[in-house]
C-alpha positions as CSV (number, residue, x, y, z in Angstrom):
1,X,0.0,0.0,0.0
2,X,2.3,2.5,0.9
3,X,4.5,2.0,-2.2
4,X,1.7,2.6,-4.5
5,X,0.9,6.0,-2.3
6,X,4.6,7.1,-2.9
7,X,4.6,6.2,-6.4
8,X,1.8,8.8,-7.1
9,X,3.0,11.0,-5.0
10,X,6.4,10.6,-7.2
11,X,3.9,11.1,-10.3
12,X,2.0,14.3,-9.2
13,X,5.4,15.7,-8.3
14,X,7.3,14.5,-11.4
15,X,4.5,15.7,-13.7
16,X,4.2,19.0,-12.1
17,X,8.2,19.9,-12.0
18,X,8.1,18.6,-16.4
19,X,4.7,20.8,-16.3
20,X,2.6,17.5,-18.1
21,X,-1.2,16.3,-17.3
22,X,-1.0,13.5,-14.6
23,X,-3.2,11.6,-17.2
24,X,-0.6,11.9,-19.8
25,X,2.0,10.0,-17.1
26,X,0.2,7.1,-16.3
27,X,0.7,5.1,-19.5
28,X,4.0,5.8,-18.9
29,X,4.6,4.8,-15.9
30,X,2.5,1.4,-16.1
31,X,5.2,0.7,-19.3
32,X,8.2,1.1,-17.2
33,X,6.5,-1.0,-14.3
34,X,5.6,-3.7,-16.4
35,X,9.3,-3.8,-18.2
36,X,10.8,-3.6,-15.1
37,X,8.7,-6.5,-13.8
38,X,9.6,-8.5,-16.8
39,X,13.1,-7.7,-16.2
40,X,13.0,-9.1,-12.4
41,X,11.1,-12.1,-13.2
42,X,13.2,-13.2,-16.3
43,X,16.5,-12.3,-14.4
44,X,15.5,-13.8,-11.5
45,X,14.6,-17.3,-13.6
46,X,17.3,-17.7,-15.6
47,X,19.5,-17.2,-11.8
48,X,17.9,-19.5,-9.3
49,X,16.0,-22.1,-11.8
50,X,18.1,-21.8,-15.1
51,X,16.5,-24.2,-17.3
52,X,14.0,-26.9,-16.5
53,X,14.6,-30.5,-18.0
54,X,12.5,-32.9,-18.6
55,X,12.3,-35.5,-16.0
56,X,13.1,-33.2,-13.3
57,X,11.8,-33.8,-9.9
58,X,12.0,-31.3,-7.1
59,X,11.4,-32.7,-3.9
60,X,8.5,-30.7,-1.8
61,X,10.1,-28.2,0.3
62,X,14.0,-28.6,-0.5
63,X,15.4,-25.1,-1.8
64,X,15.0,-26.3,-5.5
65,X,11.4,-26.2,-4.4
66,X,11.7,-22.2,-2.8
67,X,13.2,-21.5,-5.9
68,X,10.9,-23.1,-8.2
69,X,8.0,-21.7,-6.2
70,X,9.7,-17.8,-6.3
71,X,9.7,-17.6,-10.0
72,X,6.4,-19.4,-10.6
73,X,5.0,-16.5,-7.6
74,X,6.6,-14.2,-9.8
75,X,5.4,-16.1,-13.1
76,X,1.0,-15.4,-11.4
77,X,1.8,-11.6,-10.6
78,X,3.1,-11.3,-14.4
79,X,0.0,-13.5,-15.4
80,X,-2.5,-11.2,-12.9
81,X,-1.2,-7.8,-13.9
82,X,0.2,-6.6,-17.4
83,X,0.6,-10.0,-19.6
84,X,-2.8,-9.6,-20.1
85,X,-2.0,-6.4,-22.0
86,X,0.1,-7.7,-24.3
87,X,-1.7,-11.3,-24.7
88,X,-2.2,-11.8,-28.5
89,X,0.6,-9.1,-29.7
90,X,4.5,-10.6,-30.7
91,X,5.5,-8.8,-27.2
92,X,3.8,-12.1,-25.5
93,X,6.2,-14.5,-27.6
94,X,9.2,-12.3,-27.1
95,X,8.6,-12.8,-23.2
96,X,8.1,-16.5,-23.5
97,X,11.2,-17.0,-25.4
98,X,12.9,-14.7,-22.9
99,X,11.9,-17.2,-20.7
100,X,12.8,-20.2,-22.1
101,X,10.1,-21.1,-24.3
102,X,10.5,-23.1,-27.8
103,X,8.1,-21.1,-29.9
104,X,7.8,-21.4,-34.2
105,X,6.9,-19.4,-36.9
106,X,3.7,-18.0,-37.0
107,X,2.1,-18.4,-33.6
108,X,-0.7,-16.6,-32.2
109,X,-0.4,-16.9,-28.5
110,X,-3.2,-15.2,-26.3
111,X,-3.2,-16.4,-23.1
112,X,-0.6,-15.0,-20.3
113,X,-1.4,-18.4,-18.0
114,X,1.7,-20.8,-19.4
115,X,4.2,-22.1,-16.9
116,X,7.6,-23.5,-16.7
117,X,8.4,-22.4,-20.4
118,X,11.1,-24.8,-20.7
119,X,9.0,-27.6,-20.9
120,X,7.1,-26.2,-23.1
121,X,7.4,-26.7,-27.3
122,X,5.0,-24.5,-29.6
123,X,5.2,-25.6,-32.8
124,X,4.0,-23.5,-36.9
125,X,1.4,-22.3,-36.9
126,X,-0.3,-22.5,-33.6
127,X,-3.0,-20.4,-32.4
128,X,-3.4,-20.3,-28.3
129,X,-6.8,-19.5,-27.2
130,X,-7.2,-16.6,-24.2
131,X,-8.8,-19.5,-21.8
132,X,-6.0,-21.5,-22.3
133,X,-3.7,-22.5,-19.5
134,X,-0.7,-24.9,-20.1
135,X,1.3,-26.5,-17.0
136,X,3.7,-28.9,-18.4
137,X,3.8,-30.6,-14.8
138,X,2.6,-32.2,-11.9
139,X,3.0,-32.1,-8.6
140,X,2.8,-35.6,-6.3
Protein backbone atom coordinates (compact mmCIF):
# COMPACT_ATOMS: atom_id res chain seq x y z
CA UNK A 1 0.00 0.00 0.00
CA UNK A 2 2.26 2.46 0.88
CA UNK A 3 4.52 1.98 -2.21
CA UNK A 4 1.70 2.58 -4.49
CA UNK A 5 0.91 6.01 -2.35
CA UNK A 6 4.56 7.13 -2.85
CA UNK A 7 4.62 6.22 -6.38
CA UNK A 8 1.79 8.75 -7.14
CA UNK A 9 2.97 11.05 -4.97
CA UNK A 10 6.38 10.58 -7.19
CA UNK A 11 3.92 11.07 -10.26
CA UNK A 12 2.05 14.27 -9.24
CA UNK A 13 5.36 15.71 -8.34
CA UNK A 14 7.30 14.55 -11.38
CA UNK A 15 4.48 15.74 -13.68
CA UNK A 16 4.21 18.98 -12.12
CA UNK A 17 8.22 19.87 -11.98
CA UNK A 18 8.14 18.60 -16.35
CA UNK A 19 4.74 20.80 -16.32
CA UNK A 20 2.60 17.46 -18.06
CA UNK A 21 -1.20 16.26 -17.31
CA UNK A 22 -0.99 13.54 -14.59
CA UNK A 23 -3.19 11.59 -17.22
CA UNK A 24 -0.58 11.94 -19.76
CA UNK A 25 2.04 10.01 -17.09
CA UNK A 26 0.23 7.13 -16.27
CA UNK A 27 0.71 5.07 -19.46
CA UNK A 28 4.02 5.81 -18.89
CA UNK A 29 4.61 4.84 -15.89
CA UNK A 30 2.49 1.43 -16.09
CA UNK A 31 5.21 0.71 -19.33
CA UNK A 32 8.24 1.08 -17.16
CA UNK A 33 6.47 -1.02 -14.30
CA UNK A 34 5.65 -3.66 -16.39
CA UNK A 35 9.32 -3.76 -18.21
CA UNK A 36 10.84 -3.63 -15.10
CA UNK A 37 8.73 -6.48 -13.79
CA UNK A 38 9.63 -8.54 -16.79
CA UNK A 39 13.12 -7.66 -16.18
CA UNK A 40 12.99 -9.12 -12.41
CA UNK A 41 11.06 -12.08 -13.17
CA UNK A 42 13.23 -13.19 -16.31
CA UNK A 43 16.52 -12.33 -14.38
CA UNK A 44 15.51 -13.76 -11.54
CA UNK A 45 14.62 -17.32 -13.62
CA UNK A 46 17.35 -17.66 -15.56
CA UNK A 47 19.49 -17.24 -11.75
CA UNK A 48 17.89 -19.48 -9.32
CA UNK A 49 16.04 -22.06 -11.80
CA UNK A 50 18.12 -21.84 -15.08
CA UNK A 51 16.54 -24.20 -17.34
CA UNK A 52 13.98 -26.90 -16.53
CA UNK A 53 14.60 -30.51 -17.97
CA UNK A 54 12.49 -32.92 -18.63
CA UNK A 55 12.30 -35.49 -16.05
CA UNK A 56 13.09 -33.19 -13.32
CA UNK A 57 11.75 -33.82 -9.93
CA UNK A 58 12.00 -31.33 -7.12
CA UNK A 59 11.36 -32.69 -3.89
CA UNK A 60 8.55 -30.66 -1.80
CA UNK A 61 10.08 -28.19 0.28
CA UNK A 62 14.00 -28.56 -0.52
CA UNK A 63 15.44 -25.07 -1.82
CA UNK A 64 15.00 -26.32 -5.52
CA UNK A 65 11.35 -26.25 -4.40
CA UNK A 66 11.67 -22.20 -2.81
CA UNK A 67 13.24 -21.48 -5.87
CA UNK A 68 10.89 -23.05 -8.17
CA UNK A 69 8.00 -21.73 -6.20
CA UNK A 70 9.72 -17.78 -6.31
CA UNK A 71 9.69 -17.63 -9.95
CA UNK A 72 6.37 -19.36 -10.57
CA UNK A 73 5.01 -16.51 -7.59
CA UNK A 74 6.58 -14.16 -9.79
CA UNK A 75 5.36 -16.12 -13.07
CA UNK A 76 1.04 -15.38 -11.41
CA UNK A 77 1.79 -11.58 -10.64
CA UNK A 78 3.11 -11.31 -14.37
CA UNK A 79 0.03 -13.50 -15.35
CA UNK A 80 -2.49 -11.18 -12.93
CA UNK A 81 -1.19 -7.80 -13.87
CA UNK A 82 0.16 -6.61 -17.43
CA UNK A 83 0.64 -10.05 -19.63
CA UNK A 84 -2.81 -9.59 -20.09
CA UNK A 85 -2.04 -6.42 -22.00
CA UNK A 86 0.06 -7.73 -24.31
CA UNK A 87 -1.67 -11.34 -24.72
CA UNK A 88 -2.16 -11.76 -28.55
CA UNK A 89 0.60 -9.13 -29.71
CA UNK A 90 4.48 -10.57 -30.74
CA UNK A 91 5.52 -8.76 -27.23
CA UNK A 92 3.78 -12.07 -25.46
CA UNK A 93 6.20 -14.50 -27.62
CA UNK A 94 9.24 -12.30 -27.14
CA UNK A 95 8.57 -12.79 -23.20
CA UNK A 96 8.07 -16.52 -23.54
CA UNK A 97 11.22 -17.02 -25.40
CA UNK A 98 12.92 -14.75 -22.93
CA UNK A 99 11.90 -17.20 -20.68
CA UNK A 100 12.75 -20.24 -22.08
CA UNK A 101 10.09 -21.10 -24.34
CA UNK A 102 10.54 -23.12 -27.82
CA UNK A 103 8.14 -21.13 -29.86
CA UNK A 104 7.82 -21.40 -34.16
CA UNK A 105 6.91 -19.43 -36.88
CA UNK A 106 3.73 -17.96 -36.98
CA UNK A 107 2.08 -18.38 -33.56
CA UNK A 108 -0.68 -16.64 -32.17
CA UNK A 109 -0.45 -16.88 -28.46
CA UNK A 110 -3.24 -15.21 -26.31
CA UNK A 111 -3.23 -16.41 -23.12
CA UNK A 112 -0.59 -14.97 -20.29
CA UNK A 113 -1.43 -18.37 -18.02
CA UNK A 114 1.75 -20.77 -19.36
CA UNK A 115 4.21 -22.13 -16.93
CA UNK A 116 7.62 -23.52 -16.68
CA UNK A 117 8.37 -22.38 -20.36
CA UNK A 118 11.13 -24.84 -20.68
CA UNK A 119 8.97 -27.57 -20.93
CA UNK A 120 7.06 -26.16 -23.14
CA UNK A 121 7.37 -26.66 -27.27
CA UNK A 122 4.98 -24.45 -29.57
CA UNK A 123 5.24 -25.58 -32.77
CA UNK A 124 3.96 -23.54 -36.88
CA UNK A 125 1.35 -22.31 -36.92
CA UNK A 126 -0.28 -22.52 -33.59
CA UNK A 127 -3.02 -20.43 -32.43
CA UNK A 128 -3.38 -20.34 -28.35
CA UNK A 129 -6.84 -19.45 -27.17
CA UNK A 130 -7.18 -16.61 -24.24
CA UNK A 131 -8.80 -19.51 -21.79
CA UNK A 132 -6.01 -21.47 -22.29
CA UNK A 133 -3.74 -22.51 -19.54
CA UNK A 134 -0.74 -24.90 -20.14
CA UNK A 135 1.28 -26.55 -17.03
CA UNK A 136 3.73 -28.94 -18.38
CA UNK A 137 3.82 -30.56 -14.81
CA UNK A 138 2.63 -32.17 -11.86
CA UNK A 139 3.00 -32.14 -8.60
CA UNK A 140 2.78 -35.56 -6.32
Amino acid sequence: GGCVVAGVFAMYEAASIVGVSVPYCVPVLVTVSALALSFVHIVTKWILVGRYTPGLVIRLWSLSFVRYWIVDRLGDIASSTYLPLISGTPYIILYYKLLGCHIGARVYINTPFIKCLDLVHIGDDTCIGENAWIQPYQIQ
